[in-house]
N, CA, C and O of each residue as an XYZ file, in Angstrom:
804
protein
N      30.191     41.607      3.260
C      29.146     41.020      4.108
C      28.777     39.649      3.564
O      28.418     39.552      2.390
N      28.839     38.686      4.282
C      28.578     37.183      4.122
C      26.949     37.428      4.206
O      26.169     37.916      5.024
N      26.859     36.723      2.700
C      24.942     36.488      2.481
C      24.098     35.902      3.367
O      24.584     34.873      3.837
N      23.008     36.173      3.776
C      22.522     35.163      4.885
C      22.115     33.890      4.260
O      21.778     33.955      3.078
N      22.085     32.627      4.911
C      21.908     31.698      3.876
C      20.398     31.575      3.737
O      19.787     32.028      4.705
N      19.769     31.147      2.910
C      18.235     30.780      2.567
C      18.102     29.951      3.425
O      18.915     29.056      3.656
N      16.725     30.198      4.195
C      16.205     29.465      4.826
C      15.440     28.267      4.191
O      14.812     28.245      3.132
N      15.684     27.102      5.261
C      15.366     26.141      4.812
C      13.580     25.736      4.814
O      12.869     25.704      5.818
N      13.065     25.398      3.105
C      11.728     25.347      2.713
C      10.933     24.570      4.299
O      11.467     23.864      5.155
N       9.982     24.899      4.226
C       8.863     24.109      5.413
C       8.323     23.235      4.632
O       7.591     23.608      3.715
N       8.588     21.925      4.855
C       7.712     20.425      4.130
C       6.368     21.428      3.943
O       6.235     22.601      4.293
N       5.641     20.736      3.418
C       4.157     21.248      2.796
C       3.376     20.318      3.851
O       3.909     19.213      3.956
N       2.059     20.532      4.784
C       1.987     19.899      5.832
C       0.685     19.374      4.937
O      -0.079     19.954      4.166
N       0.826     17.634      5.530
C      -0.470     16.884      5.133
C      -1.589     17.150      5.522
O      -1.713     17.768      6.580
N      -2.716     16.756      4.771
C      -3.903     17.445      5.551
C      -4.585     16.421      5.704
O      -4.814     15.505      4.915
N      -5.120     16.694      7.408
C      -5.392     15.442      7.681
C      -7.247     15.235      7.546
O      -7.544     14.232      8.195
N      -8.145     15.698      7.093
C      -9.254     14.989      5.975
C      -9.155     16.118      5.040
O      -8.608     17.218      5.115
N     -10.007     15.384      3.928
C     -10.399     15.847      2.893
C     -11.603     15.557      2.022
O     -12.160     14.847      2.860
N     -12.316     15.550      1.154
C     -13.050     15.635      0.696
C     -14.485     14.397      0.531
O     -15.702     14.472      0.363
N     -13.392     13.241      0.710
C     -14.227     12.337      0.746
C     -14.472     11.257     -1.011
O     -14.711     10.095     -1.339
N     -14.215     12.583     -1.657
C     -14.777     12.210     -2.910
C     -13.036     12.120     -4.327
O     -12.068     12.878     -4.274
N     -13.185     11.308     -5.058
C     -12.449     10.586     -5.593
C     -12.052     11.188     -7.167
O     -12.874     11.838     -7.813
N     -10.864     10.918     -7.611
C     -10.494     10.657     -8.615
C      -9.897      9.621     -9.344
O      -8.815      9.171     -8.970
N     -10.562      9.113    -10.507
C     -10.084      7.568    -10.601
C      -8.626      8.113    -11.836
O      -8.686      9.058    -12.623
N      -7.571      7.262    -11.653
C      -6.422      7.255    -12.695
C      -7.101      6.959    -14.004
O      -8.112      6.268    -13.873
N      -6.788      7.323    -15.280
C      -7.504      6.826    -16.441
C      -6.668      5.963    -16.772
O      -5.651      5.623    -16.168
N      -7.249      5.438    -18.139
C      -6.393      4.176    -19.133
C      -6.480      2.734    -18.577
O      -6.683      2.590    -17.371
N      -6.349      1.733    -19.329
C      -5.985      0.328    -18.386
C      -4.932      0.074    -18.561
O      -4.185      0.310    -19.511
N      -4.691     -0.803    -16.973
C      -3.289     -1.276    -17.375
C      -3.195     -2.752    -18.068
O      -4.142     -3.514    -18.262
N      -1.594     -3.006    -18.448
C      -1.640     -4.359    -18.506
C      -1.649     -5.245    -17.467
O      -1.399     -5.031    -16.281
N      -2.080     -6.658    -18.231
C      -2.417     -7.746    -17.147
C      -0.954     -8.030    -16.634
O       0.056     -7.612    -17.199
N      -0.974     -8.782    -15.511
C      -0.383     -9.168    -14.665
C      -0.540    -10.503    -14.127
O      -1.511    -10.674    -13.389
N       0.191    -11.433    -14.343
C      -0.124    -12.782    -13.603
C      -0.696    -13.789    -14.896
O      -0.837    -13.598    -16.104
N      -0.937    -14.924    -14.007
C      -1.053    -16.061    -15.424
C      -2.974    -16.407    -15.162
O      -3.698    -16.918    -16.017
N      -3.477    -15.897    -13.589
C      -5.233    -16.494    -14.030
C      -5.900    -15.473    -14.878
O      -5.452    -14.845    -15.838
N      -7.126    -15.446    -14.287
C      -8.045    -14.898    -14.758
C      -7.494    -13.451    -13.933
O      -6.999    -13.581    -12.814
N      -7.613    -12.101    -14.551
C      -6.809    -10.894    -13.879
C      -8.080    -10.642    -12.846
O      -9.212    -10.966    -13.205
N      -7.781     -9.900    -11.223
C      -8.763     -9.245    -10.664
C      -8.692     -7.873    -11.274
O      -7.710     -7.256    -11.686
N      -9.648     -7.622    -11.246
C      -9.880     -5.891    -12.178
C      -9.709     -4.955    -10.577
O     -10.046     -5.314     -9.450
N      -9.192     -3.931    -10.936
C      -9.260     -2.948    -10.204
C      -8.762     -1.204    -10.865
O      -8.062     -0.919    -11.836
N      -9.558     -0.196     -9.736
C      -9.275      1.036    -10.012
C      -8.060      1.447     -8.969
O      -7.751      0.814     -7.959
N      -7.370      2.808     -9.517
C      -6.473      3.484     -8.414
C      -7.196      4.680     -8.359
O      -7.102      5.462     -9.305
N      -7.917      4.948     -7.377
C      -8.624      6.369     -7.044
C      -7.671      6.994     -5.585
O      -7.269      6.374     -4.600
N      -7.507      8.767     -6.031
C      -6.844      9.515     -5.164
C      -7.820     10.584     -4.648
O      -8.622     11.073     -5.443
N      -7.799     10.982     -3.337
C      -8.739     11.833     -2.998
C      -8.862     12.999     -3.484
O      -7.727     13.432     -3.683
N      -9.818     13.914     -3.850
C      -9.529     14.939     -4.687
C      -8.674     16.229     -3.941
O      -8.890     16.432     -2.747
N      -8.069     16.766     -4.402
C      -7.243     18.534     -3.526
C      -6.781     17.753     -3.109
O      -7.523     17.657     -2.131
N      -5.909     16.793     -2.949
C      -4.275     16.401     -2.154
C      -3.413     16.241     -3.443
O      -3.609     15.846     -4.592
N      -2.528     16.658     -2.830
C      -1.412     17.049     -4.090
C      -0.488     15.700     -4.324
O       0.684     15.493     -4.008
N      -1.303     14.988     -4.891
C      -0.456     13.018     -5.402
C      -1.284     12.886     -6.812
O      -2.489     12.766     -7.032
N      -0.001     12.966     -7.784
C      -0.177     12.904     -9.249
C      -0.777     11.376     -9.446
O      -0.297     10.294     -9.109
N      -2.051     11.713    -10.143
C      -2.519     10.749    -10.388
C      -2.189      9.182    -11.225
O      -2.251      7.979    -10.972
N      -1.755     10.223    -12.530
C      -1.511      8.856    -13.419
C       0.001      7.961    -13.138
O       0.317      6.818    -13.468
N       0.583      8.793    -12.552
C       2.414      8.225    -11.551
C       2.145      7.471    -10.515
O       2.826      6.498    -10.192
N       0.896      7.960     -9.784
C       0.511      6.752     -8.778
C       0.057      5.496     -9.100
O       0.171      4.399     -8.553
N      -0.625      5.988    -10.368
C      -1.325      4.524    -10.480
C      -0.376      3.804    -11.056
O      -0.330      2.621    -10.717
N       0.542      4.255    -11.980
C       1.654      3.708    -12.345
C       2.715      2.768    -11.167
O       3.238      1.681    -11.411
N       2.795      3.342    -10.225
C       3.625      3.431     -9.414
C       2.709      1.338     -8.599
O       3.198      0.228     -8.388
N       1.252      1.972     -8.452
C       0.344      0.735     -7.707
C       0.957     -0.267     -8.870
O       1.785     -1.011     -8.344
N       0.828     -0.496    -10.140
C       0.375     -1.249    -11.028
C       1.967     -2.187    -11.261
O       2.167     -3.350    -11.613
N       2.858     -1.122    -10.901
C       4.208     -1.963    -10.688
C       4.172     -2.651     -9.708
O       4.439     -3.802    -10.054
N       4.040     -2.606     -8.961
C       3.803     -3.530     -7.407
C       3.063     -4.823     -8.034
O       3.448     -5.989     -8.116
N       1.724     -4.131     -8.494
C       1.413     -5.436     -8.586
C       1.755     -6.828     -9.316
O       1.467     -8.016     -9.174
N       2.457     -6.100    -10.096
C       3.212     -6.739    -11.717
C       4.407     -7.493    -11.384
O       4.908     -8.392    -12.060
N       4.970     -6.859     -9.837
C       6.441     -7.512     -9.495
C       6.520     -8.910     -9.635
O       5.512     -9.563     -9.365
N       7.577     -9.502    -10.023
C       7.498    -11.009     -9.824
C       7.603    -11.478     -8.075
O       7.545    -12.592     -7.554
N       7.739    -10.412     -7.610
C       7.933    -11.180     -6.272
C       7.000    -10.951     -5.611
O       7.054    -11.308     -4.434
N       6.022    -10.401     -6.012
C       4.262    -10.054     -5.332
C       3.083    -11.093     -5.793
O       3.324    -11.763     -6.797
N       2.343    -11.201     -5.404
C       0.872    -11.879     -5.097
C       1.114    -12.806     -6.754
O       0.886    -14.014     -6.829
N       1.496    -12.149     -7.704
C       1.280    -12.886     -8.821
C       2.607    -14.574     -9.089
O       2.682    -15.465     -9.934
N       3.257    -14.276     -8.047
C       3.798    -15.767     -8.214
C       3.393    -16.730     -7.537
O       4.065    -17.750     -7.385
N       2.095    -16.529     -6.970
C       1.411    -17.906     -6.592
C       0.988    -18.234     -7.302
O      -0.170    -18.537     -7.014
N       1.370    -18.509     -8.803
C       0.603    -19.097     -9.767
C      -0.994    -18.802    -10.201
O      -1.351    -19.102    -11.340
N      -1.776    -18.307     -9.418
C      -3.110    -17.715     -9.765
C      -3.841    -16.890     -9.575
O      -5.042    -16.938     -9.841
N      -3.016    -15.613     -8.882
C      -3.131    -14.693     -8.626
C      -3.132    -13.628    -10.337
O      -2.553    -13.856    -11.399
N      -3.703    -12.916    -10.078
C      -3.516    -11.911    -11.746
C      -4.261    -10.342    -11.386
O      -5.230    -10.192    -10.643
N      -3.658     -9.443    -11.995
C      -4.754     -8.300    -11.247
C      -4.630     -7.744    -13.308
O      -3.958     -8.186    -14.240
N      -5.727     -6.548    -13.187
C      -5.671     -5.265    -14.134
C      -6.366     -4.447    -13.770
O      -7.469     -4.475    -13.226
N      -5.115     -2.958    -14.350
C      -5.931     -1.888    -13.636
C      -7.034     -1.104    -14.622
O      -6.610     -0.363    -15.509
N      -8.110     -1.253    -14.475
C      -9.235     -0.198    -15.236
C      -9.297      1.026    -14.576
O      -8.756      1.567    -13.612
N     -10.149      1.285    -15.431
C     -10.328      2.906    -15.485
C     -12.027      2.881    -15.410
O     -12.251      3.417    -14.324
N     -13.086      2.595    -15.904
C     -13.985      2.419    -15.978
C     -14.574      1.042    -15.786
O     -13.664      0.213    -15.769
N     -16.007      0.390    -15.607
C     -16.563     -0.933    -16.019
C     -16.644     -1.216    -14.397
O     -16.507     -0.291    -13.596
N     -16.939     -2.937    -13.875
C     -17.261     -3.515    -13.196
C     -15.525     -3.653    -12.472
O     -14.652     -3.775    -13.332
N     -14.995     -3.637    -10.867
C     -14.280     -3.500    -10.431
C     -14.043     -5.011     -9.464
O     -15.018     -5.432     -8.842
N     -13.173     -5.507     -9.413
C     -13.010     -6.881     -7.802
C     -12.735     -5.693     -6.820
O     -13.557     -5.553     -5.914
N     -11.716     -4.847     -6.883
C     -11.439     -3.876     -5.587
C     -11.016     -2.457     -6.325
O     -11.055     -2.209     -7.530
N     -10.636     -1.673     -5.330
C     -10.092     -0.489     -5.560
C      -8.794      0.425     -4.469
O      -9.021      0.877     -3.346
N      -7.964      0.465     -4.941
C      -7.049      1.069     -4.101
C      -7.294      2.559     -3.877
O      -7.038      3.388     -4.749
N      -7.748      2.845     -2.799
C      -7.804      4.424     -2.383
C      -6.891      4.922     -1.547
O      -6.711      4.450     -0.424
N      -6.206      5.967     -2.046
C      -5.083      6.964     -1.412
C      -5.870      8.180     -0.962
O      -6.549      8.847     -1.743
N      -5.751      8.432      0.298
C      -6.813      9.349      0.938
C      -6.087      9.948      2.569
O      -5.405      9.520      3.500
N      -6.578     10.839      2.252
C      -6.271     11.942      4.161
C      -6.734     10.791      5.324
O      -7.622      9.940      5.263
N      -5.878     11.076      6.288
C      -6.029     10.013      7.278
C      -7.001      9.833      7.968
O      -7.243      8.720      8.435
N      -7.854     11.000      8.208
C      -9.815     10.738      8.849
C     -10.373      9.990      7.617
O     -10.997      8.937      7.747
N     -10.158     10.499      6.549
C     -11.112     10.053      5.029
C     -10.754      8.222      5.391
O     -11.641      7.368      5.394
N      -9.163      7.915      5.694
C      -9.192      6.352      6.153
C     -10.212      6.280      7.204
O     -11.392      5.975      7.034
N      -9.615      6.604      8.352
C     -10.432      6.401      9.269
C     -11.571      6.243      9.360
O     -12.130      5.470     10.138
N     -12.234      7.186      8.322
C     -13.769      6.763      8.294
C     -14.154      5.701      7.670
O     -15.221      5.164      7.966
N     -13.260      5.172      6.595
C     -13.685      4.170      5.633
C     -13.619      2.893      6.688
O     -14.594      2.161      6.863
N     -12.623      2.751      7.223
C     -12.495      1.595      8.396
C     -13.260      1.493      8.887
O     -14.097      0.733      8.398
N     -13.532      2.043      9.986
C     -14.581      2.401     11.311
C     -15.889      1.507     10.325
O     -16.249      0.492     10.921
N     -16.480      1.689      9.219
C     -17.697      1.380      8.891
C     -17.775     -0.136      8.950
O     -18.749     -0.884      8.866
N     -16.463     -0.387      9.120
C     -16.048     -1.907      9.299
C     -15.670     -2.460     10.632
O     -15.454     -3.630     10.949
N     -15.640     -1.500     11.258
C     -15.391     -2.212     12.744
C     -13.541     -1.380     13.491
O     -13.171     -1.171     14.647
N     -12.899     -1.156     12.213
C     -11.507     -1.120     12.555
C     -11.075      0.232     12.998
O     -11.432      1.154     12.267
N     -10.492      0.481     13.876
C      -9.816      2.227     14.469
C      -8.980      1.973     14.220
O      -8.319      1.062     14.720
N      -8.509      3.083     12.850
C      -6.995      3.052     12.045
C      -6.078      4.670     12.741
O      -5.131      5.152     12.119
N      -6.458      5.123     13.722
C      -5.935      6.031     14.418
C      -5.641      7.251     13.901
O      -5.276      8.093     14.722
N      -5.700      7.570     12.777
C      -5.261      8.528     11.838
C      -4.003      7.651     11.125
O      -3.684      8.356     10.168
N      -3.316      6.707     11.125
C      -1.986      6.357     11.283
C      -1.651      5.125     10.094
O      -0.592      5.027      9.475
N      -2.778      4.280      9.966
C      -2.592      2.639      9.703
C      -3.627      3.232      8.304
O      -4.097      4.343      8.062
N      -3.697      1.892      7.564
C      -4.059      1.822      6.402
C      -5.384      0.457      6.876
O      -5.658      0.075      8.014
N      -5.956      0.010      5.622
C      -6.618     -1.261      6.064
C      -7.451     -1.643      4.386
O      -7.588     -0.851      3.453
N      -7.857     -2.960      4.441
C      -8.621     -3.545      3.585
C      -9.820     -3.805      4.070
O     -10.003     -4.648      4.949
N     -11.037     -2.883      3.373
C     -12.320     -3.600      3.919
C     -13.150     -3.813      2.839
O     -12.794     -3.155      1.861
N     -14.041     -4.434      2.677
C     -14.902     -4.794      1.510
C     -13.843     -4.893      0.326
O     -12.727     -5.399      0.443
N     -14.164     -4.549     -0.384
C     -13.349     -4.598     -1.761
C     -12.248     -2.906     -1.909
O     -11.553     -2.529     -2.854
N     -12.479     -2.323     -0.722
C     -11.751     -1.123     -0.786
C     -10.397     -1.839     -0.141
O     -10.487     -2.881      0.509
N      -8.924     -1.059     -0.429
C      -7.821     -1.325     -0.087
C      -7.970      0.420      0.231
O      -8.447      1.321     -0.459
N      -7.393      0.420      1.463
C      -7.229      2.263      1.770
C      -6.139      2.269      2.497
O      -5.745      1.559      3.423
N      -5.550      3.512      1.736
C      -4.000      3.528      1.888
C      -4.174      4.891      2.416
O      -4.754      5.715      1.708
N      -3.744      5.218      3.562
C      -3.239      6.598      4.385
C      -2.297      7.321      3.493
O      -1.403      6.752      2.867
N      -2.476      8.291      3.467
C      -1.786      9.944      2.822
C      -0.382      9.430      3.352
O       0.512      8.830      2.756
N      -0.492      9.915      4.828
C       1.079      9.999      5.544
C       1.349      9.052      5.380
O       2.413      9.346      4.834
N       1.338      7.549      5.350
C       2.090      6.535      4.944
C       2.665      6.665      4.076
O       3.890      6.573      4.008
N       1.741      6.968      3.001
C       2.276      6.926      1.414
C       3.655      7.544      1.384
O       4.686      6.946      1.075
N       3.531      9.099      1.821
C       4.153      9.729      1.517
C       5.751      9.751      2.406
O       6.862      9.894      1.895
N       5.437      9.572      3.786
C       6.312      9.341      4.620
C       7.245      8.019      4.877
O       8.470      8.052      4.992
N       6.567      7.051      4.933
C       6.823      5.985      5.449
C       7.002      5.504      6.843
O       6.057      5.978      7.474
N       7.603      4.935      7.480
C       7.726      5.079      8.838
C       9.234      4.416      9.174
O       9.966      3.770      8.423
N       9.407      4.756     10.388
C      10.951      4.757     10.994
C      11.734      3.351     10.060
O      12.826      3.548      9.526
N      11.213      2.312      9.978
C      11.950      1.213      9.380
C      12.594      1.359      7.565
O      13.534      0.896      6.918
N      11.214      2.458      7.277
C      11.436      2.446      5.979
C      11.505      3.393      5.255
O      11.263      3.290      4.053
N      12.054      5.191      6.164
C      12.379      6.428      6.195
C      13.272      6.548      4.933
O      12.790      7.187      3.998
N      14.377      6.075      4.800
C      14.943      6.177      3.373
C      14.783      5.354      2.364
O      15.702      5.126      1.577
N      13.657      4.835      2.267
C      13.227      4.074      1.158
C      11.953      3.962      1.082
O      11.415      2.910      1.426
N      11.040      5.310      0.494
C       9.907      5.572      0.653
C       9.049      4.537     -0.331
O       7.969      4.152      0.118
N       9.472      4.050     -1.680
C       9.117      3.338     -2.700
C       8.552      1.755     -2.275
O       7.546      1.085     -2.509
N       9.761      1.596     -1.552
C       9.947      0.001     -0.497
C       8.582      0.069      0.125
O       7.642     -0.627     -0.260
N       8.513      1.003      1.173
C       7.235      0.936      2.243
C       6.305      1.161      1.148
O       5.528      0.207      1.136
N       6.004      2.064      0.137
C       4.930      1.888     -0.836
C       4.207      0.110     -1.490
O       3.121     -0.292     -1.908
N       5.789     -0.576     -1.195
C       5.285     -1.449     -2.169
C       4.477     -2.735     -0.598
O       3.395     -3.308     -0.729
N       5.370     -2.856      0.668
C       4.817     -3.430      1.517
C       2.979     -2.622      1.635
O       2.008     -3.355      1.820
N       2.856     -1.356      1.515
C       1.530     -1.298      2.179
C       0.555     -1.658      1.000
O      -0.614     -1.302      1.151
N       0.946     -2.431     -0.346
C       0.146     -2.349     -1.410
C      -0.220     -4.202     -1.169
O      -1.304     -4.785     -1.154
N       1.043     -4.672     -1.022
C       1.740     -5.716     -0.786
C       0.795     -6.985      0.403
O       0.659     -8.209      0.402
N       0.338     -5.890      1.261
C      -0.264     -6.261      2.694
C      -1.263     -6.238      2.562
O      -1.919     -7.280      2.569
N      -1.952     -4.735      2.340
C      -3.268     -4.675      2.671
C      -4.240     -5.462      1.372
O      -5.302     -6.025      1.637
N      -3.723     -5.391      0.090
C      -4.183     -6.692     -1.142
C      -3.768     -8.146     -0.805
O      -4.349     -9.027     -1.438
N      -2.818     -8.520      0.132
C      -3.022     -9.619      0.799
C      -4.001    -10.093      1.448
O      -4.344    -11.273      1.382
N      -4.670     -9.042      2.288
C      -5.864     -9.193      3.170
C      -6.704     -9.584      2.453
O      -7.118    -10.722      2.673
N      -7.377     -8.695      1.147
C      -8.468     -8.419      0.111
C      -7.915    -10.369     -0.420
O      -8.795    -11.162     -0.086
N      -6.963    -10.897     -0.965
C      -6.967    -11.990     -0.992
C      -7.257    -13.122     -0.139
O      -7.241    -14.231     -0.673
N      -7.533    -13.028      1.158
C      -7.786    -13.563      1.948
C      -6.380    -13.940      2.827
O      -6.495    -15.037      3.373
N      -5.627    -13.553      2.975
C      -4.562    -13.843      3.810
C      -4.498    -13.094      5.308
O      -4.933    -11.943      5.326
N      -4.066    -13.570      6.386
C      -4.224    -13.260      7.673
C      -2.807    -12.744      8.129
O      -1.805    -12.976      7.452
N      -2.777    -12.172      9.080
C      -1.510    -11.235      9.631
C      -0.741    -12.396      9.899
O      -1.215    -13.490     10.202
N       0.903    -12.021      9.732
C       1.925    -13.318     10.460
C       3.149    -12.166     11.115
O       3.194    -10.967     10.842
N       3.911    -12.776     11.862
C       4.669    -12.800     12.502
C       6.248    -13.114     11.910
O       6.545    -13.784     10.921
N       7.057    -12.475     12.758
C       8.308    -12.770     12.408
C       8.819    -14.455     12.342
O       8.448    -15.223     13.231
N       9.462    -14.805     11.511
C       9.793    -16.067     12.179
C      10.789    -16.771     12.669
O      10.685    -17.942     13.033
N      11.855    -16.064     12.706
C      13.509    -16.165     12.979
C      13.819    -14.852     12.996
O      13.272    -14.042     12.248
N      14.837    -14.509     13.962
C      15.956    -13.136     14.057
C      16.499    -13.289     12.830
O      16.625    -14.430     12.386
N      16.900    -12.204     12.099
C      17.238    -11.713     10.867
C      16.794    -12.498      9.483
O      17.239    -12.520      8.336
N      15.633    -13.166     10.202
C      14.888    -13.216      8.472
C      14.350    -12.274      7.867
O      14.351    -11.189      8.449
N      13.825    -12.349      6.745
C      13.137    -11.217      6.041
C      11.701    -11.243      6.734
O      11.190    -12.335      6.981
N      11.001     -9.983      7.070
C       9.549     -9.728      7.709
C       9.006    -10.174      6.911
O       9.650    -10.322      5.873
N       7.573    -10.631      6.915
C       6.698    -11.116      5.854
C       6.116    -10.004      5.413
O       6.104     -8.951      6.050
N       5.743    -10.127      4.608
C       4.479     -8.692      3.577
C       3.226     -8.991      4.719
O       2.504     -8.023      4.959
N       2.980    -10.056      5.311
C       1.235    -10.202      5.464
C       1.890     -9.303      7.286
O       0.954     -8.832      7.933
N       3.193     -9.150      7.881
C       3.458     -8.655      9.377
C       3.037     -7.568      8.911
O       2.829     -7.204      7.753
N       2.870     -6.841     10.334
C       2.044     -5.317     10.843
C       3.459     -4.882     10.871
O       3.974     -4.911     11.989
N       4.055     -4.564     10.082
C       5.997     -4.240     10.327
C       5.730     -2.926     10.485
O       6.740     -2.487     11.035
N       4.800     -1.843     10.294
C       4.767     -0.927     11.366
C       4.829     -0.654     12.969
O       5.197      0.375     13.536
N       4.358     -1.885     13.542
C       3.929     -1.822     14.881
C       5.784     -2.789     15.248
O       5.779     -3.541     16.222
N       6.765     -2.696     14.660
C       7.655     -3.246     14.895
C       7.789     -4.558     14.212
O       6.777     -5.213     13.963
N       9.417     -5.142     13.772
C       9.692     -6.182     13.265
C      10.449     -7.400     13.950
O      10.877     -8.354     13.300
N      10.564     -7.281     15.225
C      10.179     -7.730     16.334
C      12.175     -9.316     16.074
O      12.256    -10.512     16.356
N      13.133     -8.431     15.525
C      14.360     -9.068     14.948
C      14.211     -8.929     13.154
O      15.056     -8.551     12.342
N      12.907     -9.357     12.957
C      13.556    -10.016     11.323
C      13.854     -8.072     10.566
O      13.463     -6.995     11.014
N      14.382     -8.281      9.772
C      14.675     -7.489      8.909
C      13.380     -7.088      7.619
O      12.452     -7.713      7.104
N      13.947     -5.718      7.489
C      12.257     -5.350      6.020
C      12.107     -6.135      5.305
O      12.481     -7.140      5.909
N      11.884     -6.341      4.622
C      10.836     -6.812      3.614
C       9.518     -6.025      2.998
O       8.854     -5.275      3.713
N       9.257     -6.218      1.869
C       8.231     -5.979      1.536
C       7.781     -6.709      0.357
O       7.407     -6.019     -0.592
N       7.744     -8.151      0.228
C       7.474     -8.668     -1.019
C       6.768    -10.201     -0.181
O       7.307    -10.701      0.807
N       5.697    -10.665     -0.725
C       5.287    -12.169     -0.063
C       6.305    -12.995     -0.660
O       6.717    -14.005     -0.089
N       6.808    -12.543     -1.994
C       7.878    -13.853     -2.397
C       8.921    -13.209     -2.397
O       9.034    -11.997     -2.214
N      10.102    -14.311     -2.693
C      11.493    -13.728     -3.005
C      11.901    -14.009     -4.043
O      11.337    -14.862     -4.729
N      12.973    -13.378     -4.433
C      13.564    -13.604     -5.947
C      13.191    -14.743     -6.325
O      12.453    -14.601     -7.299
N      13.358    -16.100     -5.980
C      13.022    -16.792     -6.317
C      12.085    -18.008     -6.095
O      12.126    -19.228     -5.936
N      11.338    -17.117     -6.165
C       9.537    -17.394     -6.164
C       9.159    -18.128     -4.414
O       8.088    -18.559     -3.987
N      10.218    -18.051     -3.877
C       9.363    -18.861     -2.649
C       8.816    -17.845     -1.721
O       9.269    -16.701     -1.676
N       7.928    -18.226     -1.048
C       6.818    -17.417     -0.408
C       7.528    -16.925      1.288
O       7.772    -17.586      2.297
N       7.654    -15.690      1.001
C       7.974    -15.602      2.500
C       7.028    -15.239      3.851
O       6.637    -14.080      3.990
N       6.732    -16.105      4.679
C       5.797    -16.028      5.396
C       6.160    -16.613      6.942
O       6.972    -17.516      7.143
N       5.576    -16.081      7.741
C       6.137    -16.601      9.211
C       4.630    -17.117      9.955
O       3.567    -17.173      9.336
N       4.776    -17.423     11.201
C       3.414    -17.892     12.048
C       2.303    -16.757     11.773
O       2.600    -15.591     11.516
N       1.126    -17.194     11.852
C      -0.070    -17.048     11.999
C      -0.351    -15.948     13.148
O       0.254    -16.239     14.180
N      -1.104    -14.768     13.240
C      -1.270    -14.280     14.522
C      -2.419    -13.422     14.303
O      -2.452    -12.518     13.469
N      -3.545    -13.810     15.244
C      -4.867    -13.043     15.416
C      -4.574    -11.545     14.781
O      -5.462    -10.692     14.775
């Protein structure tokens, strides 16, 4: 008799709110960049199953990349654990976003992420999923939504593609489509120049 084969595991299903209330990563990291560093925490919502100190690990590389925010020459971040904060990256259930937005004006649908006040809030299912462009390269879309929405918190405004098969900019909504150019997820490129396309409300 041929064994039946094992059925295949059921993904573990996201949950879409949760608690509201936070866990911050411990330790600091190192600095990053050549100014004065912006300080920040990596807080994860509590009961969702995303290892804390790997995430923050995971944020703190992004920010450290040479091809992120820190090769504009005066950009600098560090991550604390305790003390006085510039922002904070929160990884949270998709109402827990939603609500954080909304207090700002923005309907993130369950779906989108956003920067408001000094919070950067990063959606669960993003994190974990990514979306159709960036399905086998979950790390990639990690580093665009860190990439984007701390663009905002810097003051930078949404752009647009700017040529068929250029690279998308970090500051495009490359969820809502990349409209020809190709992924991306870095404001610079290897070599340091800034990739950026038109301006768009």
């Amino acid at each position: 008799m041929t064994p039946a084969a094992s059925p295949t595991p059921t993904p573990t299903p996201i949950p879409e709110r949760g608690t509201g209330v936070y866990a911050t990563a411990p330790g600091t990291g190192r600095k990053s960049g050549k100014g004065t560093p912006l300080r920040y925490k990596v807080e994860i919502e509590k009961d969702i199953d995303l290892p804390l100190a790997e995430t923050a690990a995971e944020v703190e590389d992004v920010l450290a990349d040479p091809r992120g925010w820190t090769a504009d020459g005066d950009s600098a971040f560090r991550r604390v654990a305790t003390g006085p904060t510039d922002f904070v990256v929160r990884i949270a259930t998709p109402k827990t976003v939603d609500t954080a937005c909304a207090e700002y004006g923005l309907d993130t649908h369950g779906d989108l992420n956003c920067s408001v006040g000094h919070k950067v809030m990063v959606n669960l299912e993003r994190w974990l999923t990514g979306t159709q462009y960036y399905a086998d390269d979950i790390p990639f879309y990690r580093a665009l939504i860190i990439n984007h929405e701390v663009g905002h918190f810097l003051g930078h405004g949404h752009e647009t593609c700017p040529a068929a098969g250029a690279p998308a900019p970090a500051m495009m909504q490359q969820i809502k489509g990349l409209k020809g150019c190709v992924p991306n997820a870095w404001p610079y490129d290897g070599q340091g120049r800034r990739v950026s396309g038109p301006s768009v409300p």
